[in-house]
C-alpha positions as CSV (number, residue, x, y, z in Angstrom):
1,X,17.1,-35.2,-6.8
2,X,13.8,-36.4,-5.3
3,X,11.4,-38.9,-7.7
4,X,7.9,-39.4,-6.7
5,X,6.8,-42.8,-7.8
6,X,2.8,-43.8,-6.8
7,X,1.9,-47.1,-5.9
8,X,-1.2,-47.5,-8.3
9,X,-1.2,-51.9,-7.7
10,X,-3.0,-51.2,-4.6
11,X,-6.3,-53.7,-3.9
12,X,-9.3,-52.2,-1.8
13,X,-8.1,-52.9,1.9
14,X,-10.0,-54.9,4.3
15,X,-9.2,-55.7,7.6
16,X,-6.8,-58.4,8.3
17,X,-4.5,-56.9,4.5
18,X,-1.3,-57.3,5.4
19,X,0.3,-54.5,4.3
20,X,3.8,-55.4,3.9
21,X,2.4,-58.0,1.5
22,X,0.3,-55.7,0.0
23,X,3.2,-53.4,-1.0
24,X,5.8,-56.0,-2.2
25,X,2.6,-57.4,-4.4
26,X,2.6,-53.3,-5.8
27,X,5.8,-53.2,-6.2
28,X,6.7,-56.8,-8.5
29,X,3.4,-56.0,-10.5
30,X,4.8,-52.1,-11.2
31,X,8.4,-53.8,-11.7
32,X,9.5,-51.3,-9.2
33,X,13.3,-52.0,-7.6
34,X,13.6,-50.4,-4.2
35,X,16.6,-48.2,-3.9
36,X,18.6,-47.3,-0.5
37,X,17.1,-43.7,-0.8
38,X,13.5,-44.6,-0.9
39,X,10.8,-43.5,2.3
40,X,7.6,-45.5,1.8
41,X,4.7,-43.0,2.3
42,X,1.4,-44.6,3.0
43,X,-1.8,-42.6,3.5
44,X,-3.5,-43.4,6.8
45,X,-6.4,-44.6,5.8
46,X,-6.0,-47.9,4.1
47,X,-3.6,-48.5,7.5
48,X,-6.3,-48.1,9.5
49,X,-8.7,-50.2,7.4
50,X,-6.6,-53.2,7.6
51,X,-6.5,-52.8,11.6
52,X,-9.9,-53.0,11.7
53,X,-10.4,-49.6,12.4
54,X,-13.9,-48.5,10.7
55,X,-16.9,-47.6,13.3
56,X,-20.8,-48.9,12.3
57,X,-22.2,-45.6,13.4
58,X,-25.4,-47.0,14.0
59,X,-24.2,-49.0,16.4
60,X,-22.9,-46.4,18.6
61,X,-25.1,-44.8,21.7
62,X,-24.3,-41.1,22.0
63,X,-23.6,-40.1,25.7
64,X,-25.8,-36.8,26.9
65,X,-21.9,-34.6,26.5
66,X,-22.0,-35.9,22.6
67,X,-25.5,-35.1,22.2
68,X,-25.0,-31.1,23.5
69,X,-22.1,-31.0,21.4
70,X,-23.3,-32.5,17.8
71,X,-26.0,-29.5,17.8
72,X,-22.6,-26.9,17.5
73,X,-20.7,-29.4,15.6
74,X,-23.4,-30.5,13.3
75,X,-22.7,-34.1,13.3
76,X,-24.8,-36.3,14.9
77,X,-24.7,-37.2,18.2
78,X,-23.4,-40.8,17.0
79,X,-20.6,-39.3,15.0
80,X,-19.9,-37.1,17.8
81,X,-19.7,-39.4,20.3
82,X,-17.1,-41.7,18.5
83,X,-15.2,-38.2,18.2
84,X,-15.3,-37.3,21.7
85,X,-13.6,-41.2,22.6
86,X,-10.9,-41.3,20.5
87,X,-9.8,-37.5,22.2
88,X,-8.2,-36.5,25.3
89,X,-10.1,-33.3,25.8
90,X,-12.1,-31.0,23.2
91,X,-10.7,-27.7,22.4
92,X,-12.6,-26.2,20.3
93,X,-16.1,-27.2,19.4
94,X,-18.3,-23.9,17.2
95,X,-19.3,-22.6,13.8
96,X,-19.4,-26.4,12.9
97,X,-15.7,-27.0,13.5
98,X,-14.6,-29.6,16.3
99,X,-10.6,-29.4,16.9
100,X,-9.3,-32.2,19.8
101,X,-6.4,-33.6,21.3
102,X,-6.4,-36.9,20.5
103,X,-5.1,-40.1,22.5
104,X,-2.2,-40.1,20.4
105,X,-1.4,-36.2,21.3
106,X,-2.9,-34.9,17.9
107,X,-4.8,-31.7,17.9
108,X,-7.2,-31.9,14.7
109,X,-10.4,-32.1,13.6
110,X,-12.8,-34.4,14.6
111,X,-10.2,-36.4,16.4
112,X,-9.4,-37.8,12.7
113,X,-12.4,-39.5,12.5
114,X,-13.1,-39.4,8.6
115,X,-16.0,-40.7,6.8
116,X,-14.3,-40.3,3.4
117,X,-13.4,-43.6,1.2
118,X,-14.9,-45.9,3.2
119,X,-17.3,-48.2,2.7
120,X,-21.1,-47.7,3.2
121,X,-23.1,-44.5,4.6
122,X,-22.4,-44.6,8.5
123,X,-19.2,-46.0,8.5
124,X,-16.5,-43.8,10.1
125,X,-12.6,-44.9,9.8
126,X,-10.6,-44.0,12.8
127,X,-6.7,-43.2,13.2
128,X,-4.4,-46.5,14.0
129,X,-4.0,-47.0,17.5
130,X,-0.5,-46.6,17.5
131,X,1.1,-45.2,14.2
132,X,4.5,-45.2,15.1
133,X,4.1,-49.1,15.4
134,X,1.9,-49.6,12.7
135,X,4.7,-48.2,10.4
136,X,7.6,-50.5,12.2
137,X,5.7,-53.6,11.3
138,X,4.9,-52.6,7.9
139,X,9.0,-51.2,7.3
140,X,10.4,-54.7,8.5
141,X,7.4,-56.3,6.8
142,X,8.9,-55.4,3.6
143,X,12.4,-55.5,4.8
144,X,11.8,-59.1,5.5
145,X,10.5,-59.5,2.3
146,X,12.8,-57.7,0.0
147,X,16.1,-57.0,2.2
148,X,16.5,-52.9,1.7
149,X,15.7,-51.2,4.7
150,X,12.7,-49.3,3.3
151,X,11.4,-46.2,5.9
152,X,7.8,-45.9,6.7
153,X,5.9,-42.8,7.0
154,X,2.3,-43.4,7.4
155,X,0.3,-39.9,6.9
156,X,-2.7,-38.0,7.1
157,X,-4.2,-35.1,5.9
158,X,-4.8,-32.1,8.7
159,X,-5.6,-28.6,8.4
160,X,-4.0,-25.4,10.1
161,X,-4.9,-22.6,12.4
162,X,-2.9,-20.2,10.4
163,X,-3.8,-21.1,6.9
164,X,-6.4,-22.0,4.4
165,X,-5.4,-25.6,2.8
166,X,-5.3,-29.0,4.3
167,X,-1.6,-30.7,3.9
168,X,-0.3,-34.1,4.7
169,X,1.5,-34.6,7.8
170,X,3.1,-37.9,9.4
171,X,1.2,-39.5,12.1
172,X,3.6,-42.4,12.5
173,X,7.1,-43.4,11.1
174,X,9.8,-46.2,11.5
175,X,13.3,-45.8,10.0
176,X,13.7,-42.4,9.9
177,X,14.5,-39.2,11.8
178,X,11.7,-37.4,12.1
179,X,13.5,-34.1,12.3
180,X,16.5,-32.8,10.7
181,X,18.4,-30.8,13.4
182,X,20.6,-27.8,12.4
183,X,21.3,-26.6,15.6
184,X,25.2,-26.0,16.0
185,X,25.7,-25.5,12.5
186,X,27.1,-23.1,11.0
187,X,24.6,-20.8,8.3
188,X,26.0,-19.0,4.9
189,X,27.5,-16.2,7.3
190,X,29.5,-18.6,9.4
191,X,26.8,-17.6,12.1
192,X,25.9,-21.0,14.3
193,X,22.6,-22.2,14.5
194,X,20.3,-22.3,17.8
195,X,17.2,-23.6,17.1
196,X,16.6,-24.7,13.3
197,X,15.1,-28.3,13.4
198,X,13.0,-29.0,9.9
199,X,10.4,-32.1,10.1
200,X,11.8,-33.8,7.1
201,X,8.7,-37.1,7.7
202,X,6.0,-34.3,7.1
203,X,7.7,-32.7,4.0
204,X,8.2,-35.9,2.8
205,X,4.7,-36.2,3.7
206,X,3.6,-33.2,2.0
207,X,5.2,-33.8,-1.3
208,X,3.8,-37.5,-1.4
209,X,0.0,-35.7,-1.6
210,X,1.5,-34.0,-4.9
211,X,0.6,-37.6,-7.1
212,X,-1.3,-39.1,-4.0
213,X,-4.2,-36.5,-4.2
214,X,-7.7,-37.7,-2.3
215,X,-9.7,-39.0,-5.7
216,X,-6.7,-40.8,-7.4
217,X,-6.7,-44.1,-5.8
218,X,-3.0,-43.4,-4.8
219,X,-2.5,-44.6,-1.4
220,X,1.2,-45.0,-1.3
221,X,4.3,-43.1,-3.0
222,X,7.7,-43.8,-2.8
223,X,9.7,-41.2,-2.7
224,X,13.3,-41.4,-4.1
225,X,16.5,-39.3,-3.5
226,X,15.9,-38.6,0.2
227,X,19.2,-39.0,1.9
228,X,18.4,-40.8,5.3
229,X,21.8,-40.6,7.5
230,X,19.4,-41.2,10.8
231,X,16.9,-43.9,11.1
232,X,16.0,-42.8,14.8
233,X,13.3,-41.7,16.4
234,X,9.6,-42.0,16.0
235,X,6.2,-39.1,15.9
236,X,5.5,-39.7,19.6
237,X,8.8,-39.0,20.8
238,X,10.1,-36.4,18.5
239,X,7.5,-34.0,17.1
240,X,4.5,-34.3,19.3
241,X,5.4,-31.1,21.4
242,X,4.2,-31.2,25.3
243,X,1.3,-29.2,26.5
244,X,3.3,-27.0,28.9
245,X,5.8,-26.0,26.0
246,X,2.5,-25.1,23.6
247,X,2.2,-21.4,23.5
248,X,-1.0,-20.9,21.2
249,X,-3.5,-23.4,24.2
């Protein structure tokens, strides 16, 4: 059975937190006992703030491409212009909606640039620069620290083409197979299986938002009961599909 259990001993981050410290600090204060089924999901943000990843928007100069583009994005041309360098190409930019690719291989809004929960009223917070890595030093942080292999998933919340409704989905992970792979199994009619592969890091994901929420000062949940047979495998290598394989761009 899966448990979700919030980390609610979190300080404000700043940068230079280290977050494997941070956690193990939650964790004695909450009298919490790590278990060999528990995946550490942390939301991106507080990540990012201790890399040093916030942007002084008022210290930006917006390039003549992000000044065309705020007046159909309606951000300014200095919040645009941070947008357009953390992406690869825009792909969408009307009706006040800007979806990118980002260096990571993301497409989302805004490139993930997010002004939400951070600190003063042009300050824009950015995604890590490499997620997968930021969650293999905060897992063997705390491994160091407390000796149970604990999995990282650090997340973020994205909408979809398809559907009304942001969810949380991984952007990085450490420690655990991104996808569960069915293919060559057999299904309830003894038929095998050719393509099923579920992404267990953004279910996880999803069902860490549940207590996690965006006003509840929840920025990491443990979840409990997950049964991790697979600790291989990280976002960039397993999930991010390849643009020649992308049917819908």
């Amino acid at each position: 059975m899966i448990q979700l259990i919030g980390l609610t001993e979190i300080p404000e981050i700043n940068e230079g937190h280290n977050i494997s410290e941070v956690i193990v600090a939650a964790l004695a204060r909450q009298e919490i006992v790590l278990d060999q089924t528990d995946v550490l999901v942390i939301a991106q943000k507080i990540v990012s703030k201790s890399e040093g990843r916030l942007v002084n928007l008022q210290e930006i100069l917006p390039s003549e491409k992000a000044i065309q583009l705020a007046k159909k994005s309606g951000h300014s041309p200095q919040h645009m212009e941070v947008i357009l360098r953390e992406a690869t190409n825009v792909l969408r930019c009307e009706n006040g909606v800007v979806i990118t690719r980002t260096r990571h291989g993301f497409i989302c809004a805004n490139s993930g640039v997010d002004s939400s929960n951070v600190p003063g009223g042009s300050t824009v917070c950015l995604l890590p620069i490499d997620p997968d890595l930021s969650a293999k030093k905060i897992s063997l942080g705390i491994t160091l620290s407390t000796n149970v292999n604990l999995p990282v998933i650090i997340c973020d919340t994205f909408g979809r083409p398809w559907r009304n409704g942001a969810i949380n989905l991984a952007i990085g992970s450490w420690g655990i197979n991104p996808l569960r792979d069915y293919r060559g199994e057999l299904d309830s009619e003894g038929i095998s299986l050719k393509s099923t592969q579920i992404a267990v890091v953004d279910e996880l994901a999803c069902a860490a938002e549940l207590i996690m929420n965006k006003l509840d000062r929840v920025p990491a949940v443990l979840v409990r009961g997950y049964i991790n047979k697979d600790r291989s495998g990280c976002i960039r290598e397993s999930m991010l599909r390849k643009e020649g394989e992308d049917l819908f761009l």
